[in-house]
BAKOL-459285 format. One record per atom (N, C-alpha, C, O): residue in one letter; z, y, x. Coordinates in steps of 0.2 Angstrom, whole numbers, plus 5000, padded with zeros to 4 digits. Atoms other than C-alpha are relative to their C-alpha. Layout:
# BAKOL-459285
AZYX/...
This chain:
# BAKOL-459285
X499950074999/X496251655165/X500649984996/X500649924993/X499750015003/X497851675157/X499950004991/X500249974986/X500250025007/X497051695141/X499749944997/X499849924991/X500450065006/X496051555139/X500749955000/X500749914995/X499650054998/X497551445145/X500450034994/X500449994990/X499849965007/X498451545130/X499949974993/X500249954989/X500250015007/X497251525116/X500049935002/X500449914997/X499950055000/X497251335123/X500749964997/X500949924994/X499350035002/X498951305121/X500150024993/X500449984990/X499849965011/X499251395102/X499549974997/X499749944992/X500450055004/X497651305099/X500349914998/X500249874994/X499750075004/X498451135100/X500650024998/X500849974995/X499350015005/X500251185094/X499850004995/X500149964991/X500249995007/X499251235078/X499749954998/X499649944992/X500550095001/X498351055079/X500649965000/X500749914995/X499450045001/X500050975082/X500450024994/X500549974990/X499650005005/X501051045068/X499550004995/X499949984991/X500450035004/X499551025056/X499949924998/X500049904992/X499750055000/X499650845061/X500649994997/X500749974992/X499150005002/X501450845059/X500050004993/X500249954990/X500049975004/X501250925044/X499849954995/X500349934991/X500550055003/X499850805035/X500449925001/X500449874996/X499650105001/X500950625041/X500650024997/X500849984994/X499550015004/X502450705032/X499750014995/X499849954992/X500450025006/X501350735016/X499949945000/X500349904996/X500150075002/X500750575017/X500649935000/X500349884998/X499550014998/X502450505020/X500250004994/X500249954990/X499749995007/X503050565005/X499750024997/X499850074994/X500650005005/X501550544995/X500149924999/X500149894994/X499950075000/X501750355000/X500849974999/X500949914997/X499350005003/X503550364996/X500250004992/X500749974989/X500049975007/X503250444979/X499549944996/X499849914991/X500250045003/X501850324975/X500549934999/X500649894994/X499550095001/X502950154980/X500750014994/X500949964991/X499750035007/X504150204968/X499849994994/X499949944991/X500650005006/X502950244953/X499949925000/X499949884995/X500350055002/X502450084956/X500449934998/X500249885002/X499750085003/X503449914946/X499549954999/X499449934993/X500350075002/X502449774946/X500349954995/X500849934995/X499750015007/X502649704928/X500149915002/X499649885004/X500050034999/X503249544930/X500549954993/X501049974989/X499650045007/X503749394915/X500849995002/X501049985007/X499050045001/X505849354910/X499949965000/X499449925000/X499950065000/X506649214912/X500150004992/X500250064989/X499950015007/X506949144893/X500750044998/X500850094994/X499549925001/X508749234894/X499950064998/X500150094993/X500149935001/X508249394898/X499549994992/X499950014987/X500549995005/X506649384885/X500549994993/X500150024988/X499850015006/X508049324870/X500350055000/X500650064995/X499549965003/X509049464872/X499650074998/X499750114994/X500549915003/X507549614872/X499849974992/X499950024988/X500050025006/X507149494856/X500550014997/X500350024991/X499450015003/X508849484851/X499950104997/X499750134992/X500149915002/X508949704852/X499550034995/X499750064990/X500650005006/X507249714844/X500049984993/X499750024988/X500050035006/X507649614830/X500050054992/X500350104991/X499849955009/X507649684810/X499650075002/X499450104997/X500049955002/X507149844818/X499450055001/X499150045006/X500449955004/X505949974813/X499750065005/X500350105005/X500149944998/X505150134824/X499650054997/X499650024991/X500449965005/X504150264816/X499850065005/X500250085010/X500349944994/X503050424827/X499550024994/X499149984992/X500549965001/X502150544818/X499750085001/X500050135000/X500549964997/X500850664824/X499750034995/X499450004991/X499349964996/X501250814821/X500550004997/X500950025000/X499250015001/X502650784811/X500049974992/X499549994988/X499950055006/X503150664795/X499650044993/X499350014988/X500349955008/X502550804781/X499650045002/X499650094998/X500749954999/X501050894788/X499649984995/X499849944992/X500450025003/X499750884779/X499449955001/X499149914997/X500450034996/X498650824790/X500249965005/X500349985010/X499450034992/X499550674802/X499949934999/X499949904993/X500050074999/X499350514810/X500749985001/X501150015003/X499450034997/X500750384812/X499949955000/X499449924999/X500050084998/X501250234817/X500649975000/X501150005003/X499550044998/X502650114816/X499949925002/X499549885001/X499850064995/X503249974826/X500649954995/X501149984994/X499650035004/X504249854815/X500149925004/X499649895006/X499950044999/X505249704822/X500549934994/X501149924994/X499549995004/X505749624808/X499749884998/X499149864999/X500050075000/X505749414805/X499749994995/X499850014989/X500649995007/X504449354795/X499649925004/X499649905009/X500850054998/X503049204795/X499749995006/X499649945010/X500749994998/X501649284801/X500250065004/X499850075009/X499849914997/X502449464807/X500649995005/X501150005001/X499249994996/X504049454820/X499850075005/X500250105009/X500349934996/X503049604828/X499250024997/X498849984997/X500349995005/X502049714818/X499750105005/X500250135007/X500149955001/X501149884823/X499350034995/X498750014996/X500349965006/X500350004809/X500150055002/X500550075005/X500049925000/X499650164809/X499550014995/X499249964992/X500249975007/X498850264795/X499950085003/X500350115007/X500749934999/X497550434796/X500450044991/X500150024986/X499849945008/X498350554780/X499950074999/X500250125001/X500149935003/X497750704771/X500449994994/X500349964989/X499450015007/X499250734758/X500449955000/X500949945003/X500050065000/X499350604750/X499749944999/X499949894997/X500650064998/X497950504753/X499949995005/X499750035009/X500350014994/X497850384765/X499249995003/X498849974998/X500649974999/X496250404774/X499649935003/X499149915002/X500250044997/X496250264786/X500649965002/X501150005002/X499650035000/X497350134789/X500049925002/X499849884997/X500150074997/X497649954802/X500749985001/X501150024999/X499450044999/X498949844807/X499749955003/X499249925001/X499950044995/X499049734822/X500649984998/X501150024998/X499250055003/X500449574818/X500049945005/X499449915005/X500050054998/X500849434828/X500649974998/X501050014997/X499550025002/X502249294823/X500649985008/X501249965008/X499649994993/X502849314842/X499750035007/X499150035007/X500249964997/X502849404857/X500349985008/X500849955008/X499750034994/X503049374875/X500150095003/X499950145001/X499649944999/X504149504887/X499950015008/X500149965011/X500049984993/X503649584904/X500350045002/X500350104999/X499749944996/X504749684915/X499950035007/X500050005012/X499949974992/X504449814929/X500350055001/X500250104997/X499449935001/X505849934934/X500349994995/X500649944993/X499549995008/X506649984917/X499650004995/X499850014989/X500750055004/X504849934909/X500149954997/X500049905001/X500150055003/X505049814895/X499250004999/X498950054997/X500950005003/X503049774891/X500049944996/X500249884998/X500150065006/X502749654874/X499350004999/X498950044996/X500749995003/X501149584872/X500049954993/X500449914993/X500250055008/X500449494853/X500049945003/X499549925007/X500250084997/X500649304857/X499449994993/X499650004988/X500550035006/X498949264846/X500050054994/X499950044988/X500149965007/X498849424836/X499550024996/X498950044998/X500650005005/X497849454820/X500050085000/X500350125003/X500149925001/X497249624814/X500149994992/X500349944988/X500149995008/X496949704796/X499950084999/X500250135001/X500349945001/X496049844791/X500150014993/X499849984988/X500150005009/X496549914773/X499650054999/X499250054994/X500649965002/X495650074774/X499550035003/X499850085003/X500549975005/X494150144775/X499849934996/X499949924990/X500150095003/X493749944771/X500549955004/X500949955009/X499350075000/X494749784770/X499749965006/X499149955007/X500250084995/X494549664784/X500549995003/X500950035004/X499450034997/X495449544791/X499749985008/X499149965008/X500450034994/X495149514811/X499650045004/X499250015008/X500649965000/X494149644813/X500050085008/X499750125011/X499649954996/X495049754825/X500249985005/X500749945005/X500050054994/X494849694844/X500850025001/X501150085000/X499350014998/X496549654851/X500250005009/X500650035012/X500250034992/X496249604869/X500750055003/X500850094998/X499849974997/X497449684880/X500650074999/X500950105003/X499749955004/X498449804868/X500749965001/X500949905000/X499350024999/X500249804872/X500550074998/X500450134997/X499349944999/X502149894870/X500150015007/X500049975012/X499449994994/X503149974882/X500550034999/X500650084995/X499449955004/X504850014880/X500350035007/X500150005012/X499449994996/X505950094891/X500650034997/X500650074992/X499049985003/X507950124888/X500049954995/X500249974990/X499950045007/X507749964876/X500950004998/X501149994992/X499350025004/X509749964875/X500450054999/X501050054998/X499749935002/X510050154874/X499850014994/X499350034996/X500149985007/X509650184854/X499950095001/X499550134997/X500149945000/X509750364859/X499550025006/X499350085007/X500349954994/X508650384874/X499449945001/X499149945006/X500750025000/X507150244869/X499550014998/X499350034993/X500649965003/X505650274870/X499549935001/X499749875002/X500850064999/X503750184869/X499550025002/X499450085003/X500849974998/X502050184875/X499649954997/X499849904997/X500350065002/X500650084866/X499450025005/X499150075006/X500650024996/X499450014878/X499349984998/X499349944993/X500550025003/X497750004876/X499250045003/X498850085002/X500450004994/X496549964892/X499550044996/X499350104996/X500350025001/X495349934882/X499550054994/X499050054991/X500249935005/X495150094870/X499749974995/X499149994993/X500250045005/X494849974857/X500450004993/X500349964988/X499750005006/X496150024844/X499550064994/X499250104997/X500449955003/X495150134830/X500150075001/X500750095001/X499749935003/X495050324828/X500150014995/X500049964991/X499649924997/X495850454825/X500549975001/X500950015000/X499350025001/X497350344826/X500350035009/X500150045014/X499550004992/X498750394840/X500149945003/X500349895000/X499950054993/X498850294856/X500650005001/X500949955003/X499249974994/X500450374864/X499849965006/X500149905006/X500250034992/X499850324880/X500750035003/X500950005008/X499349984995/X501450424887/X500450004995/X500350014989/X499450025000/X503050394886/X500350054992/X500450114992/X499949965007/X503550454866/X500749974997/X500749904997/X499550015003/X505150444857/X499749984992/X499350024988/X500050015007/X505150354840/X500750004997/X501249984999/X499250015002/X506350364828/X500249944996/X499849904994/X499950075004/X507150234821/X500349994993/X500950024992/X499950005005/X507250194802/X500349944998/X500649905002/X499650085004/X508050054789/X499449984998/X498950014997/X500650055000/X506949924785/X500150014992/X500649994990/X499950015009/X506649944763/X499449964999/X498949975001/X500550055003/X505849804753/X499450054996/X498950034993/
């Protein structure tokens, strides 16, 4: 008799501390998830002049696997005051020195979402341009393609993400869907 009253009792300490167990997982799985999570939300015009103000003139540059491979994609991010262009991203497919393939998405401005230490810039109204394999203007869906900065006012510790719901930018180019250091260049005519 003392047996089964036994196995019954270890039987539920072992069903209690499994529960136990399972609500602190989820506890701190629900904990873990709420902060991951920033809700991206618009600046006031303040804010939004000063990430433009930082931005300004300047230039990022990412190449996959590295600037003089033989074989490497890149991309640059250019902030640089213009017409048509006040935000510019380019990238290019190269073997040697032949470029192979090569786009540019440009808008003449940009609006600024923040969530957490997430800067997000989308193209207000942006155009495309395909210079190679063929020329076209327009031709390159836009929809949904966006920046992310985080650390915009650290120079030594920012980084980017280019967005792109919509897997609508061309191959072979790099996405950087995660979080990548660019370097930053001088702007030459």
């Amino acid at each position: 008799m003392f047996k089964i009253y036994d196995f019954i009792d270890k039987n539920i300490w072992n069903i209690n501390v499994a529960v136990n167990t399972l609500s602190v997982i989820l506890i701190v799985f629900s904990l873990f998830l709420g902060s991951c999570v920033n809700p991206l939300e618009p600046v006031d015009s303040g804010e939004e002049e000063k990430v433009k103000s930082e931005l300004k003139d300047r230039s990022f540059r990412q190449f996959a696997p590295s600037k003089g491979a033989i074989k490497r994609k890149g991309v640059i991010l250019d902030f640089f005051e213009n017409e048509e262009k006040n935000i510019s991203l380019w990238s290019q497919y190269a073997e040697g020195d032949t470029a192979i393939n090569e786009w540019e998405i440009f808008a003449n401005d940009y609006r600024v979402e923040k969530g957490g230490s997430e800067y997000r810039l989308y193209f207000t109204s942006p155009n495309s341009h395909q210079n190679l394999p063929n020329k076209c203007d327009n031709c390159i869906e836009t929809k949904g393609i966006s920046i992310s900065i985080r650390n915009l006012f650290d120079s030594e510790e920012i980084e980017f993400r280019v967005n792109d719901p919509e897997n609508s930018l061309p191959s072979p180019f790099p996405v950087f869907t995660s979080w990548t250091r660019f370097s930053e260049d001088e702007y030459f005519d």
